[in-house]
Structure formats: structure tokens, C-alpha cells
C-alpha positions as CSV (number, residue, x, y, z in Angstrom):
1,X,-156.5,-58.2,-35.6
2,X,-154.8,-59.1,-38.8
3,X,-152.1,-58.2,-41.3
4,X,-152.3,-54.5,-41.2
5,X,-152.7,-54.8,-37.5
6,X,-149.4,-56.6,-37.4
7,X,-147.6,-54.1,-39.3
8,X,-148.3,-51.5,-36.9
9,X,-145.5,-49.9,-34.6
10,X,-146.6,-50.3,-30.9
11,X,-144.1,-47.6,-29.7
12,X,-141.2,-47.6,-32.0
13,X,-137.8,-47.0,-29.2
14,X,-135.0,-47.0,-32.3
15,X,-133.8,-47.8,-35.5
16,X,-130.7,-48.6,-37.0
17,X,-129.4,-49.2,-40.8
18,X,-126.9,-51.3,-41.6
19,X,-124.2,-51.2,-44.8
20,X,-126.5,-52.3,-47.1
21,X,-129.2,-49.8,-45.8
22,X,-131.6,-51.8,-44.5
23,X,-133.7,-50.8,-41.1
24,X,-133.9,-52.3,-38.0
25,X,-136.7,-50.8,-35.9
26,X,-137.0,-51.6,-32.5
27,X,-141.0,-51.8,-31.8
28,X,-140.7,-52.3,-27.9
29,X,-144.5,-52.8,-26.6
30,X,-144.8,-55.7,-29.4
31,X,-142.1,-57.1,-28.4
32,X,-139.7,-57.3,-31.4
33,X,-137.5,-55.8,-34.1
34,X,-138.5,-54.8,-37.6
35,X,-136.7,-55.4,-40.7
36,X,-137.3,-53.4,-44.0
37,X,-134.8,-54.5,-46.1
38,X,-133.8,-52.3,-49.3
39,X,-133.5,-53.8,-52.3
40,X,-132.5,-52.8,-55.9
């Protein structure tokens, strides 16, 4: 285990983007929600 580990989906369910485009992924067997924001 470790940082790359971490990064890792565990079966990804959805994603969303918002106004400003950034992604919500909804990682369901860890347990949490990923946010990649976008940035200029």
C-alpha cells in the first residue's frame, strides 16, 4: 500500500462535473468520492 495504491479506483459507480468542470467520481468499494479539479 501507498500513494499510487490510494489513487486507485476500487469500482468507480459515477461521476459528475460541475460548472467549473471539475469531476466528482464516486469510487464505492473505497468508500469515497474523488475530486479532480480543473484548473487553468
Amino acid at each position: 500500500m501507498g500513494a499510487s495504491s490510494d489513487a486507485q479506483f476500487q469500482h468507480a459507480f459515477d461521476l459528475a462535473v460541475n460548472q467549473r468542470s471539475d469531476v466528482y467520481v464516486a469510487d464505492t468499494f473505497n468508500n469515497r468520492i474523488q475530486v479532480f479539479r480543473v484548473r487553468n
